[in-house]
Backbone as XML, in Angstrom:
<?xml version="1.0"?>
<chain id="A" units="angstrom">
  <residue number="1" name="UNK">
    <atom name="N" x="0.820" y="-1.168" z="0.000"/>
    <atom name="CA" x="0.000" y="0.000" z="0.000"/>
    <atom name="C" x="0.880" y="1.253" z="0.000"/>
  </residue>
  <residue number="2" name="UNK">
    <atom name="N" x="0.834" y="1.943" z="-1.445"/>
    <atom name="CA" x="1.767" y="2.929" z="-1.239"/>
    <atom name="C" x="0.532" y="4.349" z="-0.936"/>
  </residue>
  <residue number="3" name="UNK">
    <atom name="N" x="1.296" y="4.974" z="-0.280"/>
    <atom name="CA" x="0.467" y="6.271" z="-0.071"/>
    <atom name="C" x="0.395" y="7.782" z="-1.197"/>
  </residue>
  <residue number="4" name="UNK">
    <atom name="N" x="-0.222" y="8.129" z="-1.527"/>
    <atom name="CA" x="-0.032" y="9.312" z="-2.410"/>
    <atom name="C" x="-0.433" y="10.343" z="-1.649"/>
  </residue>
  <residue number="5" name="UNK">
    <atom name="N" x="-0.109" y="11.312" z="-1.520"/>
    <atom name="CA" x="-0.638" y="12.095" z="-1.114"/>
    <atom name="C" x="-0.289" y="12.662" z="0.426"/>
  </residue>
  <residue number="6" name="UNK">
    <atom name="N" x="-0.851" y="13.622" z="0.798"/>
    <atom name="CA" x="-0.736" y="13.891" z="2.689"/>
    <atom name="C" x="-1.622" y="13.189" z="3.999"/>
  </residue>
  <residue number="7" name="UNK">
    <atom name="N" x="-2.675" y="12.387" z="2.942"/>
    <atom name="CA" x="-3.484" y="11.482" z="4.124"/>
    <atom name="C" x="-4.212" y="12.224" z="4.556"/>
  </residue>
  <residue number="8" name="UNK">
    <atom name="N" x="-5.450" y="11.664" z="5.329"/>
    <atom name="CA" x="-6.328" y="12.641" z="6.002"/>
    <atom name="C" x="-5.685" y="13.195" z="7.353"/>
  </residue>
  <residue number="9" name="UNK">
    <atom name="N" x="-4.947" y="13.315" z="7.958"/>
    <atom name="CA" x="-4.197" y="13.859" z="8.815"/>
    <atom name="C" x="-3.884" y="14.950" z="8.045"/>
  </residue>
  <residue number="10" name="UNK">
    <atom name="N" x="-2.772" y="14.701" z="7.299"/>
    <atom name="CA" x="-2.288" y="16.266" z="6.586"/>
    <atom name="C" x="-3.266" y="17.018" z="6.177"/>
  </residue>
  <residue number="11" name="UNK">
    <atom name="N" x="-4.281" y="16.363" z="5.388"/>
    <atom name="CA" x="-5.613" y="17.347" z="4.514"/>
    <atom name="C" x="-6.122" y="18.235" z="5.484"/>
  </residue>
  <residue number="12" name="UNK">
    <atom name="N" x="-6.215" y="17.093" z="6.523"/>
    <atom name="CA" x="-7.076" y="18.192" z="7.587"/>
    <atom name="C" x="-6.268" y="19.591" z="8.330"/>
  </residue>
  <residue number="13" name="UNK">
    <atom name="N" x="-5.102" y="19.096" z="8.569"/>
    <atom name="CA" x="-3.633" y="20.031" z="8.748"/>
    <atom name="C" x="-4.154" y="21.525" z="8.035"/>
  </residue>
  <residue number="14" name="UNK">
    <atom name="N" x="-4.205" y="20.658" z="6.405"/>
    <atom name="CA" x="-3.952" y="21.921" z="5.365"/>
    <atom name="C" x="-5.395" y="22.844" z="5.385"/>
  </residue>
  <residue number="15" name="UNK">
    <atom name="N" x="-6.041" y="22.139" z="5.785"/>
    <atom name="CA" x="-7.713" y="22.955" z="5.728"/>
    <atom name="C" x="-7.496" y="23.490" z="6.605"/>
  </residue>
  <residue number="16" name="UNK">
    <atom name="N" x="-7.127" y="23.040" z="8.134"/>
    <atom name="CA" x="-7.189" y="24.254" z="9.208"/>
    <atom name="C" x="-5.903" y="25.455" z="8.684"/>
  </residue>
  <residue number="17" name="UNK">
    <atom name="N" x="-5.003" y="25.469" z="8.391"/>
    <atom name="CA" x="-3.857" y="26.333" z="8.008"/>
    <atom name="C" x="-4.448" y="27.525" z="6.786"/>
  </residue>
  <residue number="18" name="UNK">
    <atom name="N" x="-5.666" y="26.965" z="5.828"/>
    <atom name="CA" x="-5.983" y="27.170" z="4.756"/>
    <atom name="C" x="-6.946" y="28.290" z="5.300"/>
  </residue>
  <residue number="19" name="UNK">
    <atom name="N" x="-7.920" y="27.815" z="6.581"/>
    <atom name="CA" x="-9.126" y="28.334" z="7.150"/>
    <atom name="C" x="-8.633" y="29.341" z="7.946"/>
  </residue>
  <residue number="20" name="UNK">
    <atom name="N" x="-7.675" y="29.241" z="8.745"/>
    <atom name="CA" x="-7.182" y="30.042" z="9.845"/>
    <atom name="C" x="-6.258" y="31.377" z="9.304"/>
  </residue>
  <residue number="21" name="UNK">
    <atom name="N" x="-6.045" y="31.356" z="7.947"/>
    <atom name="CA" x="-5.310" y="32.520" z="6.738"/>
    <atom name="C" x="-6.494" y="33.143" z="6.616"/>
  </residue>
  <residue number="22" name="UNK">
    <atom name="N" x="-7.739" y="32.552" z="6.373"/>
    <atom name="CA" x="-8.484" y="33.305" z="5.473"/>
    <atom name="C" x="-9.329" y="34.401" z="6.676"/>
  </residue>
  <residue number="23" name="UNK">
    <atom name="N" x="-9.491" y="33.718" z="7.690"/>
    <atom name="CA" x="-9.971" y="34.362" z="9.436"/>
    <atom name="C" x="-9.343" y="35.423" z="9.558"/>
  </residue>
  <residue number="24" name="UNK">
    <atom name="N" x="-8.073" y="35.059" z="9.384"/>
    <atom name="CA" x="-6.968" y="36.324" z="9.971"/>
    <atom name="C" x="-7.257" y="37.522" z="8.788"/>
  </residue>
  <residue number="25" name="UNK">
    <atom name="N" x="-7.274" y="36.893" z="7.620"/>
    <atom name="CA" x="-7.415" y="38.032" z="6.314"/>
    <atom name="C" x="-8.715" y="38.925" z="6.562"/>
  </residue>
  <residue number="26" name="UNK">
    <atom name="N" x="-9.708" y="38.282" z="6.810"/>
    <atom name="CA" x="-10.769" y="38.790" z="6.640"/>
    <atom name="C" x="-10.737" y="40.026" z="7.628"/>
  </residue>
  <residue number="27" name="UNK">
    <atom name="N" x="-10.193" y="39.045" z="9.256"/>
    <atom name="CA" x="-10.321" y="40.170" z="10.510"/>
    <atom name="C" x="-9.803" y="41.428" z="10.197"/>
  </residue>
  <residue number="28" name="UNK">
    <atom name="N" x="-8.277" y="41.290" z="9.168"/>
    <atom name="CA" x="-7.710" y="42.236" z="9.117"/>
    <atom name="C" x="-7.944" y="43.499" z="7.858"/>
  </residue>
  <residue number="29" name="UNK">
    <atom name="N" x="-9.263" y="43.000" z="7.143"/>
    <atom name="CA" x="-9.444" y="43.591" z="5.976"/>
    <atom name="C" x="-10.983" y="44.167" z="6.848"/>
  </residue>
  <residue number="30" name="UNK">
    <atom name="N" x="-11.479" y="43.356" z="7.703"/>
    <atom name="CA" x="-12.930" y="44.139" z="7.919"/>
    <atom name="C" x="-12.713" y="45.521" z="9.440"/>
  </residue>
  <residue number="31" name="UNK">
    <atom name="N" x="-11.332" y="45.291" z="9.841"/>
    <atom name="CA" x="-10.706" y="46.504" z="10.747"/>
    <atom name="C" x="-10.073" y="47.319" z="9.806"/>
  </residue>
  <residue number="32" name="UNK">
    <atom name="N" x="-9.950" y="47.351" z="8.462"/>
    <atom name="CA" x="-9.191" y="48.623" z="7.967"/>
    <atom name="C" x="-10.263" y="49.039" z="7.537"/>
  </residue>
  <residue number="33" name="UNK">
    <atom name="N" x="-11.632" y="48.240" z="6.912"/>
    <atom name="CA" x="-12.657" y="49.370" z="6.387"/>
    <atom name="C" x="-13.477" y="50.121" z="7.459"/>
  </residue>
  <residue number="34" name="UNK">
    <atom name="N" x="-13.375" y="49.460" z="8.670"/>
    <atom name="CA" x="-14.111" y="50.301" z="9.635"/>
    <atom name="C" x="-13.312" y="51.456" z="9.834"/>
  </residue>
  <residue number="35" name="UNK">
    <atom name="N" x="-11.918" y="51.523" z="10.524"/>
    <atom name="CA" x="-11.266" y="52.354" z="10.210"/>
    <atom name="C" x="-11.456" y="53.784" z="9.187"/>
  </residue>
  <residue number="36" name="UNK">
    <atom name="N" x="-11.729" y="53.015" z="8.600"/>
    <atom name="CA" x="-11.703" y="53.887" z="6.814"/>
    <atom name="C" x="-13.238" y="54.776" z="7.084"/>
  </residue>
  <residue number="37" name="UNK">
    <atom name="N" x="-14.508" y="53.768" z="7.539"/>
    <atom name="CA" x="-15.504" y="54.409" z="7.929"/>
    <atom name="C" x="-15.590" y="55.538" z="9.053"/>
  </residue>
  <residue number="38" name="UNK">
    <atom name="N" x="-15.001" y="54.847" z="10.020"/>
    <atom name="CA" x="-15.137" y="56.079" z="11.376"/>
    <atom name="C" x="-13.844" y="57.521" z="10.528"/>
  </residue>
  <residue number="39" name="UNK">
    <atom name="N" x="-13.088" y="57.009" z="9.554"/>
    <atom name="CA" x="-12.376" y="58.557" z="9.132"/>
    <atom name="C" x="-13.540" y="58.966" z="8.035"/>
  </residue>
  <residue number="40" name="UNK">
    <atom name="N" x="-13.957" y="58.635" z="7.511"/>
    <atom name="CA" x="-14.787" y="59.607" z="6.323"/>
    <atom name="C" x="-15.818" y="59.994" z="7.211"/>
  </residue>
  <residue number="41" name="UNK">
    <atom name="N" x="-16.512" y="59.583" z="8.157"/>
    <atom name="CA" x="-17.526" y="59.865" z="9.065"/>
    <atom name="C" x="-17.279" y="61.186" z="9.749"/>
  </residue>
  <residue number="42" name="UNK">
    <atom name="N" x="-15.975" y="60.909" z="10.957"/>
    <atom name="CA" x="-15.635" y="62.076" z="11.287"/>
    <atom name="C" x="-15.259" y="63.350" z="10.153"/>
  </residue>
  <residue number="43" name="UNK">
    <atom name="N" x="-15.236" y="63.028" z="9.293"/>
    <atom name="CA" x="-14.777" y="63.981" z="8.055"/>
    <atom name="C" x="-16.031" y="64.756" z="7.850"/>
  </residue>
  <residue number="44" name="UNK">
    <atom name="N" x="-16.835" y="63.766" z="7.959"/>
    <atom name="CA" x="-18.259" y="64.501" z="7.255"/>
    <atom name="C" x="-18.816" y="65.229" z="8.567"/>
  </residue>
  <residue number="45" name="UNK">
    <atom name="N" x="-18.655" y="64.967" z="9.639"/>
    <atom name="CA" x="-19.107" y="65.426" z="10.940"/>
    <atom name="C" x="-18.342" y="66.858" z="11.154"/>
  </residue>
  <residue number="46" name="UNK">
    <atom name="N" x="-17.177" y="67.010" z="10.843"/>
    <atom name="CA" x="-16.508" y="68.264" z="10.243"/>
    <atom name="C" x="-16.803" y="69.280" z="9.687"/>
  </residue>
  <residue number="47" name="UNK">
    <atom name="N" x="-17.570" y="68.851" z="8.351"/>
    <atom name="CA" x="-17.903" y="69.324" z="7.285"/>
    <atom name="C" x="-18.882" y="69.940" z="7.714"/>
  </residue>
  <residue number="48" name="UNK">
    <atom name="N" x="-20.166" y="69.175" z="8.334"/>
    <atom name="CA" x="-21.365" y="69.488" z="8.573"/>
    <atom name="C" x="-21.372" y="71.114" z="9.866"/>
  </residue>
  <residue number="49" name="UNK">
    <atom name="N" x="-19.705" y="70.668" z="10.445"/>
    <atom name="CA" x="-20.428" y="71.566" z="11.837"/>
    <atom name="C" x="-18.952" y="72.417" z="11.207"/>
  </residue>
  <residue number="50" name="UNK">
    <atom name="N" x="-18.550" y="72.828" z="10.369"/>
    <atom name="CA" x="-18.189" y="73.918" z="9.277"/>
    <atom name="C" x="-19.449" y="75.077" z="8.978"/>
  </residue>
  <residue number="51" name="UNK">
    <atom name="N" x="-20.194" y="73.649" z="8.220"/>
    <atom name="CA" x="-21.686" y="74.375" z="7.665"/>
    <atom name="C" x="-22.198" y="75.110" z="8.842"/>
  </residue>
  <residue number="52" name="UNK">
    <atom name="N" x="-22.707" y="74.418" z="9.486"/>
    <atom name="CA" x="-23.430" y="75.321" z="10.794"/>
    <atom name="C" x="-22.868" y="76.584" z="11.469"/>
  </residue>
  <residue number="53" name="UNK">
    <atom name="N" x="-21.986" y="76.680" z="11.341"/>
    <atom name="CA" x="-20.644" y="77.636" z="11.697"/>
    <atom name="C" x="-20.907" y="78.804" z="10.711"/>
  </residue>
  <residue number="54" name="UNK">
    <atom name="N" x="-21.151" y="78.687" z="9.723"/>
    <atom name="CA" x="-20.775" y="79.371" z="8.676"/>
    <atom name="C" x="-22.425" y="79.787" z="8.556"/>
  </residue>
  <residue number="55" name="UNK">
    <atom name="N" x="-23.408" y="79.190" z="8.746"/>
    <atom name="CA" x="-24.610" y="79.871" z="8.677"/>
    <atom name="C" x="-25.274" y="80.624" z="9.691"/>
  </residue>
  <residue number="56" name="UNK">
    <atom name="N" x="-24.453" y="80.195" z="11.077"/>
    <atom name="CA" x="-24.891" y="80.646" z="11.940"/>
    <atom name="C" x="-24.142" y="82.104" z="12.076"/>
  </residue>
  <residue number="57" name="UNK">
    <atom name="N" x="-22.625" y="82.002" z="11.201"/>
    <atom name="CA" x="-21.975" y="83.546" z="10.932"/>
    <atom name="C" x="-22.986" y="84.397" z="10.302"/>
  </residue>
  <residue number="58" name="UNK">
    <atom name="N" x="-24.138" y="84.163" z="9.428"/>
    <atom name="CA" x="-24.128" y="84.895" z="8.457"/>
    <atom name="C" x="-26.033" y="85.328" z="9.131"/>
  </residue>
  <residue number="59" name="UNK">
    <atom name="N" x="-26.205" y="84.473" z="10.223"/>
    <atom name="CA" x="-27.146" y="85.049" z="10.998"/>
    <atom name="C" x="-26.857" y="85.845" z="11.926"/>
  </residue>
  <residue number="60" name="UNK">
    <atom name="N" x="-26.388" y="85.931" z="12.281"/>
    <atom name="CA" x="-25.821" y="86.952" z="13.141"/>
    <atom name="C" x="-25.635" y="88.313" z="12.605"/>
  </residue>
  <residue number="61" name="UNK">
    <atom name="N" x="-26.004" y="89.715" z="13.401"/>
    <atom name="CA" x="-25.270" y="91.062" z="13.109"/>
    <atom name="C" x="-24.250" y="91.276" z="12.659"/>
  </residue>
  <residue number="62" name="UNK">
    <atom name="N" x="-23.887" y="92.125" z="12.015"/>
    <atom name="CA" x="-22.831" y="92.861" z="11.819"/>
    <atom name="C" x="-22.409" y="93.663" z="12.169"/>
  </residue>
  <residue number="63" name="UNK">
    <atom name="N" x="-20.436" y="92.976" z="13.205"/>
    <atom name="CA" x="-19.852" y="93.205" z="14.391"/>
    <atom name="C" x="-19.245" y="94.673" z="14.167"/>
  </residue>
  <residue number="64" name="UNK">
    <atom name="N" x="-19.408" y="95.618" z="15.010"/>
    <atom name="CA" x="-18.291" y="97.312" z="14.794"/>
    <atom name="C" x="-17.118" y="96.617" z="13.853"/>
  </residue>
  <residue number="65" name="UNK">
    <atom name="N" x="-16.838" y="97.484" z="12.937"/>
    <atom name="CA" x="-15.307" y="97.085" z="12.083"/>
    <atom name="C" x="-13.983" y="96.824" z="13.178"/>
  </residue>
  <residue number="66" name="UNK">
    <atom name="N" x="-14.029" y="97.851" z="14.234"/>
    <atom name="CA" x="-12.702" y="97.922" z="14.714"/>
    <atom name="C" x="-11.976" y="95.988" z="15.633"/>
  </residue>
  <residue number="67" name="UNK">
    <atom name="N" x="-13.328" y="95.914" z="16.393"/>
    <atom name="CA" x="-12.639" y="94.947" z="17.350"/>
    <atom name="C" x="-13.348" y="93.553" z="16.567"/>
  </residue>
  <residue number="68" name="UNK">
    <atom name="N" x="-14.036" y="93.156" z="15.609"/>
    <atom name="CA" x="-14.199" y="92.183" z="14.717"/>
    <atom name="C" x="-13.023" y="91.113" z="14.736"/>
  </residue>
  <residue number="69" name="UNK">
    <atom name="N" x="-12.349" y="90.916" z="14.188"/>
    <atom name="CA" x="-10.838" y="90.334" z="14.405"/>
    <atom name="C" x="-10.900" y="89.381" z="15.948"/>
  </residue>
  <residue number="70" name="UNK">
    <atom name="N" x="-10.681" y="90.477" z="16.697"/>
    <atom name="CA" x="-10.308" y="89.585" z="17.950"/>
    <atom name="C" x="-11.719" y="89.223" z="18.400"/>
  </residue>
  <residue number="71" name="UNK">
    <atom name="N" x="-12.765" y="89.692" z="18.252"/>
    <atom name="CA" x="-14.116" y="89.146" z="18.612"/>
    <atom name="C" x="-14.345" y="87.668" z="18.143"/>
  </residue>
  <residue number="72" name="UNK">
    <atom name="N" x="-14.095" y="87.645" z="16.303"/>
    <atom name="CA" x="-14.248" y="86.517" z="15.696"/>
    <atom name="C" x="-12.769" y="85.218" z="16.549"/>
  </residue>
  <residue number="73" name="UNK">
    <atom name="N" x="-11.822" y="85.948" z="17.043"/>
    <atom name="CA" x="-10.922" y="84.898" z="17.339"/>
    <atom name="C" x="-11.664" y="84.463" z="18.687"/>
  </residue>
  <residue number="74" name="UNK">
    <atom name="N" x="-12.066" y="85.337" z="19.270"/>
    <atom name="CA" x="-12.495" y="84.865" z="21.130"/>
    <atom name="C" x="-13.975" y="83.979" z="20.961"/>
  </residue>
  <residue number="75" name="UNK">
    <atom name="N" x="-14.219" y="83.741" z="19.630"/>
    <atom name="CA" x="-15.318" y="83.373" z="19.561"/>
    <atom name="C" x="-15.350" y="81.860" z="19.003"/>
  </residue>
  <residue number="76" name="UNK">
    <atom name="N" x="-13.744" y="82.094" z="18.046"/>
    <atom name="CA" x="-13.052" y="81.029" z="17.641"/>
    <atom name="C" x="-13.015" y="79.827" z="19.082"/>
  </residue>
  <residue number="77" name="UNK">
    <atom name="N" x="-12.314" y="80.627" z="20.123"/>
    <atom name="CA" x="-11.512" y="79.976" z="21.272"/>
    <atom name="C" x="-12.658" y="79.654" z="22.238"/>
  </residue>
  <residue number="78" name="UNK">
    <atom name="N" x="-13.787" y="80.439" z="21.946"/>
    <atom name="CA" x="-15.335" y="79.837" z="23.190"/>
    <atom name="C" x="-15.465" y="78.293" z="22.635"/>
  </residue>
  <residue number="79" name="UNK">
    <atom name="N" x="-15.760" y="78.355" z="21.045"/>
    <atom name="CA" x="-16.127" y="77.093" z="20.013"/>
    <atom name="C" x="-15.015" y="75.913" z="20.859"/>
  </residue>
  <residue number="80" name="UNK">
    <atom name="N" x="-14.099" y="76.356" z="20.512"/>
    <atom name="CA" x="-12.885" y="75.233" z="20.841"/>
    <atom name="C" x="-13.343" y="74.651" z="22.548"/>
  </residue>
  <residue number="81" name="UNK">
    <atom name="N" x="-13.393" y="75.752" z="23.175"/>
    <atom name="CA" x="-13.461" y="75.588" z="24.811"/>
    <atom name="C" x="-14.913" y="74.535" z="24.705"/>
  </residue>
  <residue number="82" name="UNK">
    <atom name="N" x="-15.934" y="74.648" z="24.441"/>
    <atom name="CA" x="-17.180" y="74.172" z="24.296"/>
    <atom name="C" x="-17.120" y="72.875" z="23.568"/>
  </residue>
  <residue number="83" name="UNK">
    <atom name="N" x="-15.824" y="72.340" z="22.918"/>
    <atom name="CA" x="-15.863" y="70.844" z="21.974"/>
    <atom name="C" x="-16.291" y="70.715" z="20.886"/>
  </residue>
  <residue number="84" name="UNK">
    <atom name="N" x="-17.160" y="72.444" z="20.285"/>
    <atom name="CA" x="-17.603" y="72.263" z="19.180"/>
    <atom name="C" x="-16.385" y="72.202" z="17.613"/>
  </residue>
  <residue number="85" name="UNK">
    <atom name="N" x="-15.349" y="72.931" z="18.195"/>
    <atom name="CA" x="-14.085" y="72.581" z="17.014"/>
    <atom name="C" x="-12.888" y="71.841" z="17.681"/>
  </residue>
  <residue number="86" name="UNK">
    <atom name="N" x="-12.548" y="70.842" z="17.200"/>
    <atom name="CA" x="-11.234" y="70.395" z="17.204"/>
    <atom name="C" x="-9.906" y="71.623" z="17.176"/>
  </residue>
  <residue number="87" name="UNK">
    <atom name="N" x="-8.936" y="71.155" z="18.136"/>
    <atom name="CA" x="-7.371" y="71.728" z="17.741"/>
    <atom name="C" x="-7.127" y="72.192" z="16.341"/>
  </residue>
  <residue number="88" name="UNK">
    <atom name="N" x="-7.483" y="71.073" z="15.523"/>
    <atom name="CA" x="-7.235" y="71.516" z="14.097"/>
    <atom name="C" x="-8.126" y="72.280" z="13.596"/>
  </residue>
  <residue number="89" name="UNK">
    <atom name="N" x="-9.027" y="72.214" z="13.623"/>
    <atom name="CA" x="-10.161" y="72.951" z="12.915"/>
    <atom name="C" x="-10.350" y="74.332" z="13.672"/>
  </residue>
  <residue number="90" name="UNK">
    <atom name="N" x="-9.613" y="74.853" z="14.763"/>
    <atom name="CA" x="-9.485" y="76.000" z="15.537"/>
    <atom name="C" x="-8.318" y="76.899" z="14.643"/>
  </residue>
  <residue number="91" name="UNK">
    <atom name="N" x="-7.383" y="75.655" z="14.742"/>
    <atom name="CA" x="-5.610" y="76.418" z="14.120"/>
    <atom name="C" x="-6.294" y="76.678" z="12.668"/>
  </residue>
  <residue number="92" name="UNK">
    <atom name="N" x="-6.899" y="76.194" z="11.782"/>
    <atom name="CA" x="-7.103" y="76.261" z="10.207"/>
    <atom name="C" x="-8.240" y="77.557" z="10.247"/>
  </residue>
  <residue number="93" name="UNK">
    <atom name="N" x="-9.125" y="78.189" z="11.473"/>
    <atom name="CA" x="-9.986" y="78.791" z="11.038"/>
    <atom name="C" x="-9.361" y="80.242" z="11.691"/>
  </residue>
  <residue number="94" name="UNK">
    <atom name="N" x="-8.542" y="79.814" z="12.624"/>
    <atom name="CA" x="-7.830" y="81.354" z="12.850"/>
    <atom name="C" x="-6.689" y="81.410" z="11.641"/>
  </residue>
  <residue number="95" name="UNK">
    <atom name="N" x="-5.704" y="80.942" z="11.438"/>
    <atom name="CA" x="-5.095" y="81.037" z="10.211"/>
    <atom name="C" x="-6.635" y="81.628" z="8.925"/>
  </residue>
  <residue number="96" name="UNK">
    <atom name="N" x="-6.858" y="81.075" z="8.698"/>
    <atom name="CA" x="-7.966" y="81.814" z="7.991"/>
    <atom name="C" x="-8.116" y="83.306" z="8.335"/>
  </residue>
  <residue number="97" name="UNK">
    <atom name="N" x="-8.438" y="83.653" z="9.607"/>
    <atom name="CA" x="-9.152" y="84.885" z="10.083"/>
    <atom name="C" x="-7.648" y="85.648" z="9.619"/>
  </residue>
  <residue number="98" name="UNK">
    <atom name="N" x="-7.089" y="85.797" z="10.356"/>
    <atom name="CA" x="-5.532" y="86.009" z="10.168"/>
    <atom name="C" x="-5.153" y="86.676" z="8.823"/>
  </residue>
  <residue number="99" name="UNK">
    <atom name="N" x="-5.439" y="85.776" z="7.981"/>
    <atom name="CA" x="-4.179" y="86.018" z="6.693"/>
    <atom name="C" x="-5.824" y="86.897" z="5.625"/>
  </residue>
  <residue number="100" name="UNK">
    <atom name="N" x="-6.815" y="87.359" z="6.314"/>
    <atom name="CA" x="-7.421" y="88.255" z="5.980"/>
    <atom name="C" x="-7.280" y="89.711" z="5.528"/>
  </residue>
</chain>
């Protein structure tokens, strides 16, 4: 009785080795698209409270010319204090005010 092959010992070997690649692949392909989701999400959550920002500027009065500037920055730094802007989205909207 010659043997060909890996026997059902090995087959089964190779199916778990075969099964336990494809587990790991998957785990590691269905954590980069979530990933990928919670960043375009927060992106859009950005975007949105940009918008609101920007409409709620344009409801508002129109501030004396002179102290405008530092009004819009202290108003910048309430937003930030309150959680409504990120670090970044504080530094990018005074740079903005700024190079006005």
């Amino acid at each position: 009785m010659n043997r060909r092959g890996p026997g059902l010992l090995g087959a089964a070997a190779r199916t778990a080795v075969v099964a336990g690649t494809a587990s790991a692949v998957s785990g590691r392909v269905q954590r980069r698209q979530q990933a990928r989701f919670a960043e375009d999400d927060s992106e859009q959550m950005a975007e949105e409270r940009m918008r609101q920002q920007a409409q709620a500027a344009q409801q508002q009065p129109a501030e004396p010319p002179g102290d405008d500037l530092i009004s819009r920055l202290e108003r910048l730094a309430e937003l930030r204090k309150q959680g409504v802007l990120t670090d970044a989205e504080f530094d990018a909207q005074k740079a903005r005010l700024l190079a006005e």
